[in-house]
Structure formats: C-alpha cells, structure tokens
C-alpha positions as CSV (number, residue, x, y, z in Angstrom):
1,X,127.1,130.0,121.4
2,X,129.9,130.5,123.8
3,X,130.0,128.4,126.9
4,X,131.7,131.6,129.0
5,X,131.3,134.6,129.1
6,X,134.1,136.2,126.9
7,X,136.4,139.5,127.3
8,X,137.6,141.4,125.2
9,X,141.4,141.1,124.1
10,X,143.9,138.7,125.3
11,X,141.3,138.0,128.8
12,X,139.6,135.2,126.0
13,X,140.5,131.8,127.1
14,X,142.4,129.6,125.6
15,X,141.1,126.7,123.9
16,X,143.1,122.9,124.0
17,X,141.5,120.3,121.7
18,X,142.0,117.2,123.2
19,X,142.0,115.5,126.8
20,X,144.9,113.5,126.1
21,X,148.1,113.7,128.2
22,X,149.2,116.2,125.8
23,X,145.9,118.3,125.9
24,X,146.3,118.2,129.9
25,X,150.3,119.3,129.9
26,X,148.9,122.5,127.8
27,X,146.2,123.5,129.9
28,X,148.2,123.0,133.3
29,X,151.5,124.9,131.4
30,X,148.7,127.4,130.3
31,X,147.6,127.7,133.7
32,X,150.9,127.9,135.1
33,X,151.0,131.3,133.1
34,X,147.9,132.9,134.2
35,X,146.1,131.9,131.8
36,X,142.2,131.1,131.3
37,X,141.9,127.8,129.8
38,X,139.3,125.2,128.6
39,X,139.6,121.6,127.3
40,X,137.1,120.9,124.1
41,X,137.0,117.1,124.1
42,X,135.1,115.1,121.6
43,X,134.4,111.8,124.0
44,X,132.0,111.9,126.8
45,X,133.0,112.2,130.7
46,X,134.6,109.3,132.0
47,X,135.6,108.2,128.9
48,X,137.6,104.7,128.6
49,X,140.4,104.1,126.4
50,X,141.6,100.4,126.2
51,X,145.4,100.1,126.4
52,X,148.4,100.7,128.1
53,X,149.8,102.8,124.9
54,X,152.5,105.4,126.0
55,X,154.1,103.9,129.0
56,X,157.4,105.4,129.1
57,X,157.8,108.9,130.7
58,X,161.1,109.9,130.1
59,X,163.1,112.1,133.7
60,X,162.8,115.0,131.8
61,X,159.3,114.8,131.1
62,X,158.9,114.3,134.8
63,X,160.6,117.7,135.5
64,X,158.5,119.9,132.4
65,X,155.7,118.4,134.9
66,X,157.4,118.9,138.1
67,X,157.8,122.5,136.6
68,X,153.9,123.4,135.6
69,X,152.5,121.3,138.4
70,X,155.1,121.2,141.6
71,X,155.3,117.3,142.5
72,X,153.1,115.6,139.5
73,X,156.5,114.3,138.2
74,X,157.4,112.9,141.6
75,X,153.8,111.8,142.0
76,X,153.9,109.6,138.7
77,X,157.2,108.2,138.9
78,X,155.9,106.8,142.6
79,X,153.0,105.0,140.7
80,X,155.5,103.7,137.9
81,X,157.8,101.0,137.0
82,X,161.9,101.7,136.6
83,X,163.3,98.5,135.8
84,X,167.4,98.2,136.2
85,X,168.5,95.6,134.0
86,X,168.3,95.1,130.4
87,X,169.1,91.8,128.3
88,X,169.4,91.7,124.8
89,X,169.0,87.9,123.0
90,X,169.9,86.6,119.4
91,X,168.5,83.4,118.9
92,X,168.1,83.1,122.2
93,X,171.9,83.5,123.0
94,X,172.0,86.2,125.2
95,X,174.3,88.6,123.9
96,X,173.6,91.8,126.2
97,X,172.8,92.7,129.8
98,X,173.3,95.4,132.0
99,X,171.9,96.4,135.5
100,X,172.0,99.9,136.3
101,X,171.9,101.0,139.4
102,X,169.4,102.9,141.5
103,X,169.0,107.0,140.6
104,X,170.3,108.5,144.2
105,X,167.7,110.0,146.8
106,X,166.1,112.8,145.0
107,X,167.4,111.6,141.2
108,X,164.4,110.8,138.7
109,X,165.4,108.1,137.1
110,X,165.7,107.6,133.2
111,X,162.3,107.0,132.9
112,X,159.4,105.9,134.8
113,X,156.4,103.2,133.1
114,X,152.9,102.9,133.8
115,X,149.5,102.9,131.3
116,X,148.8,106.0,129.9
117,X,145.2,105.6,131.4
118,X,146.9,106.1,134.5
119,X,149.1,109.1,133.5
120,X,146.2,111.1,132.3
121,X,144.2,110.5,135.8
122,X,146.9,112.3,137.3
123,X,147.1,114.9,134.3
124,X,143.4,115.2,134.9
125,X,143.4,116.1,138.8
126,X,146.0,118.3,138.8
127,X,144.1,120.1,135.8
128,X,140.8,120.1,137.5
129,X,142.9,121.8,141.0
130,X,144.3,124.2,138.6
131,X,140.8,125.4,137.2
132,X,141.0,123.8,133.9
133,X,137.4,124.1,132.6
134,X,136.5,121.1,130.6
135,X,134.1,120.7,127.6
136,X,132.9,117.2,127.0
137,X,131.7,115.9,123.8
138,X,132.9,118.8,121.7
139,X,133.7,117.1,118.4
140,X,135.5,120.0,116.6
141,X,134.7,120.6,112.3
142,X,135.5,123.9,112.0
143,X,137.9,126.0,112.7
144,X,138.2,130.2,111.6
145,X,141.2,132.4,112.6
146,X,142.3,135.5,112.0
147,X,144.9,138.1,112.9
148,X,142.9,138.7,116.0
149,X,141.8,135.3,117.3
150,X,139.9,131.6,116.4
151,X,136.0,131.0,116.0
152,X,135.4,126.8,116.6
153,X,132.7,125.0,115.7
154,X,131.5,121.8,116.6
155,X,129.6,119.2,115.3
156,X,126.9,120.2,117.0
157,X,126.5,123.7,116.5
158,X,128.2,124.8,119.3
159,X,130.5,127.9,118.7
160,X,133.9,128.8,120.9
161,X,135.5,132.0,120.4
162,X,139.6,132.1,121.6
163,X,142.5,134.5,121.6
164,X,144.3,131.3,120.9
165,X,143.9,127.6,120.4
166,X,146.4,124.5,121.0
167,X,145.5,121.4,118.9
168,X,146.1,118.3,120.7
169,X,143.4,116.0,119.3
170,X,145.8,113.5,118.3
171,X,146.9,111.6,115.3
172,X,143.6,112.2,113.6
173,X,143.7,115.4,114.0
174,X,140.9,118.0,112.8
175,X,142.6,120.6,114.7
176,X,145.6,120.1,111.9
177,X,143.3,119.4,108.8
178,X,141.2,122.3,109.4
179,X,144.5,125.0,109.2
180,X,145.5,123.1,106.6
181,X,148.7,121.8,108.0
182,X,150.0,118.9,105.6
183,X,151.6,115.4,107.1
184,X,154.9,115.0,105.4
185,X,156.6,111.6,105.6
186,X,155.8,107.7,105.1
187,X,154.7,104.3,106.5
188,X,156.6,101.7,107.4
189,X,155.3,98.7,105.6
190,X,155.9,96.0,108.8
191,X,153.6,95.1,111.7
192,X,153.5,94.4,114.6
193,X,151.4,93.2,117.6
194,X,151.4,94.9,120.7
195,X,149.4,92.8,124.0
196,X,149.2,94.0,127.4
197,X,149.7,91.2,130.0
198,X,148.7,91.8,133.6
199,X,150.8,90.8,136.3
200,X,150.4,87.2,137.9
201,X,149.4,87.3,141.6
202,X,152.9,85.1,142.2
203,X,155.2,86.4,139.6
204,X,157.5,84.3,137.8
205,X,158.7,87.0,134.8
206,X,161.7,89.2,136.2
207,X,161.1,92.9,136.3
208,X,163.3,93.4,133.2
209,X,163.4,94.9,130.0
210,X,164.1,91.6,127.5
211,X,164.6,92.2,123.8
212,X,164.8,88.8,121.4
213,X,166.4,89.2,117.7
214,X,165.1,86.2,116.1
215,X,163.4,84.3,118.7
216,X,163.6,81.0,118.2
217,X,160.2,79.9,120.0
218,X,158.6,82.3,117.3
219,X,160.2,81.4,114.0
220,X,162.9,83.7,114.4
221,X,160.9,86.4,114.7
222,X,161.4,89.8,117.4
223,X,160.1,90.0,120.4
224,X,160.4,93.0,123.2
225,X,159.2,92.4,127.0
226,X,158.7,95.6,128.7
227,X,157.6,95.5,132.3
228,X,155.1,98.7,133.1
229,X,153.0,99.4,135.9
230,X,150.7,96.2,136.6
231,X,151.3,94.1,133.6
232,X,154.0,94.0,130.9
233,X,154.0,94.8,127.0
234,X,154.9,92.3,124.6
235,X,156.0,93.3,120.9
236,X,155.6,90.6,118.1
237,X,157.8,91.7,115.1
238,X,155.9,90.1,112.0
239,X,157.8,88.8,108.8
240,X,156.6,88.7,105.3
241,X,153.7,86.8,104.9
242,X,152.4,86.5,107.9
243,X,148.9,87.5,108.6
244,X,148.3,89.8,111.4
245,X,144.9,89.5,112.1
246,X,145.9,85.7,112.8
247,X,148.1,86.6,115.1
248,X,146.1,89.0,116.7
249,X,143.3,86.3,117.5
250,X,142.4,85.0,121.1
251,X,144.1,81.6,120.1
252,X,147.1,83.1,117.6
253,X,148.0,85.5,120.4
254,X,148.2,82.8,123.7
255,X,149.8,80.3,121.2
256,X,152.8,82.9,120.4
257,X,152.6,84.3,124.4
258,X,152.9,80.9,125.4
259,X,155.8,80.4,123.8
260,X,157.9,83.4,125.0
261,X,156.5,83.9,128.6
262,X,156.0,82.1,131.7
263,X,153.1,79.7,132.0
264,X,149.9,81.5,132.9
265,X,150.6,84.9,131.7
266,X,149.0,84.2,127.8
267,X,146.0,83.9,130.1
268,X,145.9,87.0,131.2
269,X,145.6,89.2,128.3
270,X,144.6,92.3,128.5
271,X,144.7,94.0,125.3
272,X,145.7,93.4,121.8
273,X,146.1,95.7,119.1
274,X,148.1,95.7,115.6
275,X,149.8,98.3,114.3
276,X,151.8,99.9,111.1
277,X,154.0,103.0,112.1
278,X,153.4,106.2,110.4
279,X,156.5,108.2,110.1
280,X,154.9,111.9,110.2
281,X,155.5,115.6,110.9
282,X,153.0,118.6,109.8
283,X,154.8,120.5,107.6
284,X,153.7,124.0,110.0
285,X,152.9,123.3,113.3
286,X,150.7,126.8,113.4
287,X,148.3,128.4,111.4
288,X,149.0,130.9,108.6
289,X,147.7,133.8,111.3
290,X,149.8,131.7,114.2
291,X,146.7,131.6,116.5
292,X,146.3,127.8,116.6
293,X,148.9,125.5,117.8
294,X,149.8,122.0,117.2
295,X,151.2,119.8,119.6
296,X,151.9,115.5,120.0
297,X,150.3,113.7,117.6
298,X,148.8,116.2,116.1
299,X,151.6,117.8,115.4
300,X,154.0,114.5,114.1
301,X,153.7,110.8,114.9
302,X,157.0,108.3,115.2
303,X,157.6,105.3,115.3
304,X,157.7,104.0,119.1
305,X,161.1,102.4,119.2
306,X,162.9,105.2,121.8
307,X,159.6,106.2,123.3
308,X,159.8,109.9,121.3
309,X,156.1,110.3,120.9
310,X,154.3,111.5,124.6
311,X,158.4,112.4,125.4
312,X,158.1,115.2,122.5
313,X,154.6,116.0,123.0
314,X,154.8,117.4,126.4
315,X,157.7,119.5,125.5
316,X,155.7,120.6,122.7
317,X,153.1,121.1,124.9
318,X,154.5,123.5,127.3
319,X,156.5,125.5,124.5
320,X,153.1,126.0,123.3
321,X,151.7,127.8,126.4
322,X,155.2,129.5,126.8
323,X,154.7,130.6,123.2
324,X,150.9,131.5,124.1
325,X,152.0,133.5,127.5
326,X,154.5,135.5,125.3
327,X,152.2,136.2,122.3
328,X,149.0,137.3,124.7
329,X,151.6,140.2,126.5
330,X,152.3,141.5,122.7
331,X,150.6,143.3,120.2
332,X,150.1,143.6,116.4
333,X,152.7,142.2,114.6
334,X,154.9,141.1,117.3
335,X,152.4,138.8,118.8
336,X,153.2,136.7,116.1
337,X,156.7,136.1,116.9
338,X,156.5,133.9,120.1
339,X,154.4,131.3,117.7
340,X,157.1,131.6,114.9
341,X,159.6,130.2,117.2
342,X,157.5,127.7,118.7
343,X,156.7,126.3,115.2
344,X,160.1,125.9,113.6
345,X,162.1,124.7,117.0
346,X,159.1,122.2,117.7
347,X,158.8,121.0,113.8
348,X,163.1,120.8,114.5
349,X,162.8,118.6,117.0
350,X,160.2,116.4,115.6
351,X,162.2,115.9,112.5
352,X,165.1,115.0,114.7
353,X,162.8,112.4,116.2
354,X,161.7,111.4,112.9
355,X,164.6,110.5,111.6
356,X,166.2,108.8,114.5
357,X,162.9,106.3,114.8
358,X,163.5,105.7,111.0
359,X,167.1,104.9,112.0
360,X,165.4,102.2,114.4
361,X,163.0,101.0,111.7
362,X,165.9,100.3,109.2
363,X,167.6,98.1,112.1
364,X,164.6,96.2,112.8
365,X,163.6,95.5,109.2
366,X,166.9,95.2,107.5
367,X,168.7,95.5,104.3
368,X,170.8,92.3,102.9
369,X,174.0,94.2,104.5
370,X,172.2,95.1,107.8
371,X,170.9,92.0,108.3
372,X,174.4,90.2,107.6
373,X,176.1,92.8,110.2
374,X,173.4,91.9,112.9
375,X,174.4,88.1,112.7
376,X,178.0,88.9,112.5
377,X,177.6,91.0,115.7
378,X,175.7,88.8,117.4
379,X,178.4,86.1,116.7
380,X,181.0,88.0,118.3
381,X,178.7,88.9,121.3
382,X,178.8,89.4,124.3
383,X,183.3,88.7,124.6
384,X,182.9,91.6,122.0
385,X,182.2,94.5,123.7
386,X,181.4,96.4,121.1
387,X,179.2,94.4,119.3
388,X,177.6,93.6,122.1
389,X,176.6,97.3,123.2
390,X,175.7,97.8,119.1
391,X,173.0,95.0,119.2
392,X,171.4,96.9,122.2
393,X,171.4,100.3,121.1
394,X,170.6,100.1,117.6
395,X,166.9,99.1,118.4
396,X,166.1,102.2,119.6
397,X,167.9,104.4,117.3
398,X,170.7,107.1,118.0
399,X,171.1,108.3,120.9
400,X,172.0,111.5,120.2
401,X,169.2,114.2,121.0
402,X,167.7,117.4,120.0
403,X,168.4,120.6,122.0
404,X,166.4,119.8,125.1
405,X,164.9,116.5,123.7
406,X,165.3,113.8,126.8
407,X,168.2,111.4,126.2
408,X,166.8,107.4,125.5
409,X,168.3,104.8,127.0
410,X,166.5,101.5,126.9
C-alpha cells in the first residue's frame, strides 16, 4: 500500500527513516529544494526519549540550519547554554582555565547546549511548517532498490514506493543492514556513566565547563561537568574493575555525585545511563544503485569526546538532500553521480572524525608513556603554558578539521 498517491518519475517523494534530529535536518534540506518528503518513523506520536544525549550544537551547525530553515539556528542557540569559561583539574590542582569572551552582536557562538529532546521540538515545527508529511509507527524490514527507485516495507505490511530514500534511523540502523552497508571499526573497552542533573532553583555550581583528571573525591578517577540547558551532564570515567551497574544505581550514583558537586544536586537526578563507545563508519554510505542514503548514526558512530556525532550528522544530512536535489534533475547514468560524491566526501569526513575521537580515547585511557606525560604535564601546569593548554586540548582530540567539518573547542 502506498500512503500518497505517487507520480511517476522524479515527482515520488522522498522517504527519511528516522524522526531524529538528523531525520528532521533531511526532510527540511529536502524541502528547502522543492522536494516532496515523508518521515517513516518506527515510534508512535509523541514519542518520549529519556535523556539529554547530544547537547552540543556546534556554530556551524546553527548556520546549515539557519541555511534550510531561515532563523532555526538563531532560534536554538536563544534556548541554549554557551558557557565562557573552562577549567581543567589534575588531582584537583587546577591546572587550566580560560574565559572567553562573548561572540559580538550577530556572531553564533562556538556552540550552543541544550537536550536533544529540545532540539528535535524545534526540528519538528519547523518540519511540520515546511510540509514534512510524517508516518508514525513505520518500523522498516525491508528495503528493494533499483536503478529506478526504492520499494519499503514495514513490519506491518505497509508498502512505500520512493525515487529516493535517506536512512537516518540511527545506530541500529535497518536502513544500513538492509543495503547491506558493513560497520567497519572497534569498541573501546572503557565505560562510562553519563547522569543528567537538573538545575537547583538557587544555584550554587558555576555555569562552566569543569574537567577532573584523576579526581580525587572519586579515586582518582575522570570526571567532566558540562552545563546544558536546564541541568548539567556529569561524566564518570570508570577504571578497571569497577562495576558499572554499581555505579549506575540510585545509591552508587548520589554517593559519587555527592562527592563532586554541590550539596543537593545528587538529588536531582534526572537520568542515568552507561555506556561503551563504538568507533564506527559504514564502509558505503549508499546503496549499490545509489538510491538510498545514509546519514548520522546510521551512517558512523564516534566516540563523544569533541561532540562530532549530531555535528557530522546534519552536514551529512543536508549533503544528502543536496545530493538528492542534484540526482532527481538527472537522468540515466548521471543521476548516479551526485550520490557518488555524497558517499565518499561524507564516509571522508566520518573517518576524519573517527580517528580524531580515537585520538581522544587514547588520551583518556592511556598507555604506560601517555599516562606518565599526563602527570609530567600536569606537574609543570599551569606556570607551563604549554603543558597547560596540552592537558585541555587533548581530551577532545585534534583540532584540526575536515573540509567543512565545524572546528571543536571545548
């Protein structure tokens, strides 16, 4: 069955998997171009997704948005966090800080931070506005293409036919396993806990970005404080041996909060969640007929360390509907060009990211060497300059970037 009616040709809509900040870039870029869309998403209307998750949304990001969707950018960085100053501890020496100063009237800051809950309700208006057509409850398990277009299926029978189709279902893709796109990479063997706090109605923890090697209130372990929108995330580095689901609990997490925040805030927990990272990119980011897109976490998943993950997928996300707008004006053989190019400069910069997150992984889980170049550093910080910007920076790995990528600085 077909939801639509369809045309014939390129007047098909296109289909985006996936109501996820990526999914909704895609359909407003696709939009942007003229183009028919509608959102297949396997959860129900209204759907709630516990979490603050991807909080950071780098300046750049804000202007692809700004770009498909005049003023969404300015819309969410007036909703967000930007915090100035950053402080870097070892031991709880501090051995870092910096306080940056305000972007100029006009000037998107580095980044803007609020839930991703919060990012997609704005994703989601603007879509709607646009005339976006969602699909609720659309749990994709098949997926046909040929040199002429994409058949889905869905769990439940239903049937969508497509000129195209953008695969944004996220890191369990069955967008990706049904073109048979392969996940090439590793796991990192750490983990970590990740709690949202909310904010106390009389704050008492500055508005700052706070990053602990070795804290001791925790046994030497890491610990990252970033403020977002309504709350703060707190990052417990783990060591061998210990026992995550432990410190995951209702009483392991408020003993270990209490003991690197303020009074009151272990009681005001929002959200908990453990985590290994996957170090991931598909090793084609189309289809063999290059009809069906992937994009986000579909497409590659990184470590979080430099915020790469939403801060690649919407750039994968609107080269996909640029790719799509291109492809729909051609025929025969040339259509297929516009997705070539999309494929191997978005699978580029996902290596990139790949690598430089690894880069980040190796600081925080060190080598022998590393770990004795840490303490060394952290000896001669902050009266060495140097060392002192090293023991900031390497966290979030280099900060060199690919092609258009957004530059990190956290």
């Amino acid at each position: 069955m077909s939801a639509h009616p369809l045309g014939s040709g390129d007047t098909r809509d296109v289909l985006v998997v996936g109501a996820g900040p990526v999914g909704l870039t895609a359909a407003l870029a696709l939009r942007a171009y003229g183009l028919p869309v509608t959102v297949l998403e396997a959860g129900p209307d209204g759907r709630q997704r516990p979490g603050s998750r991807a909080i950071f949304t780098h300046s750049q990001t804000l202007q692809i948005l700004d770009r498909i969707s005049p003023g969404l950018g300015a819309e969410l960085y007036e909703h967000g966090v930007y915090w100035n100053t950053q402080r870097t501890f070892y031991g709880g020496k501090e051995v870092y800080a910096k306080t940056y100063p305000d972007p100029p009237a006009g000037v998107y800051p580095h980044f803007t931070s609020l839930p991703q809950v919060q990012i997609e309700a704005y994703l989601y208006a603007r879509a709607v506005a646009a005339g976006v057509r969602f699909a609720w409850e659309q749990e994709v398990e098949q997926i046909t293409t040929e040199d002429d277009g994409v058949t889905v299926t869905t769990a439940a029978g239903a049937r969508w036919d497509a000129g195209y189709v953008v695969g944004a279902d996220g890191s369990r893709s069955a967008v990706r396993k049904q073109i048979g796109a392969r996940m090439e990479g590793g796991k990192d063997d750490g983990w970590y806990v990740v709690v949202d706090v909310a904010e106390l109605d009389e704050p008492t923890l500055p508005r700052e970005r706070h990053f602990h090697y070795a804290h001791p209130a925790v046994g030497g372990r890491n610990v990252l404080i970033v403020p977002f929108a309504g709350g703060y995330r707190v990052d417990l580095q783990l060591v061998d041996g210990d026992d995550p689901d432990e410190l995951a609990s209702p009483q392991g997490v408020r003993t270990w909060l209490d003991a690197v925040l303020p009074p009151g805030y272990a009681q005001r927990t929002t959200w908990v969640s453990t985590y290994q990272f996957l170090q991931l990119v598909a090793h084609d980011f189309a289809d063999p007929h290059r009809r069906v897109l992937l994009a986000g976490e579909a497409a590659h998943l990184f470590a979080p360390f430099g915020a790469r993950g939403l801060n690649s997928g919407v750039p994968d996300a609107e080269a996909a509907a640029i790719a799509i707008a291109a492809a729909s004006r051609a025929s025969g053989p040339a259509a297929r060009t516009p997705v070539e190019a999309f494929a191997l400069a978005r699978r580029s910069a996902a290596l990139f990211n790949r690598d430089a997150a690894g880069e980040a992984l190796a600081h925080l889980r060190p080598d022998a060497a590393t770990a004795a170049k840490v303490r060394d550093a952290a000896e001669r910080a902050p009266a060495d300059e140097a060392a002192s910007v090293w023991l900031e920076k390497a966290p979030y790995g280099p900060r060199g970037v690919h092609r258009a990528e957004t530059p990190y600085r956290y």
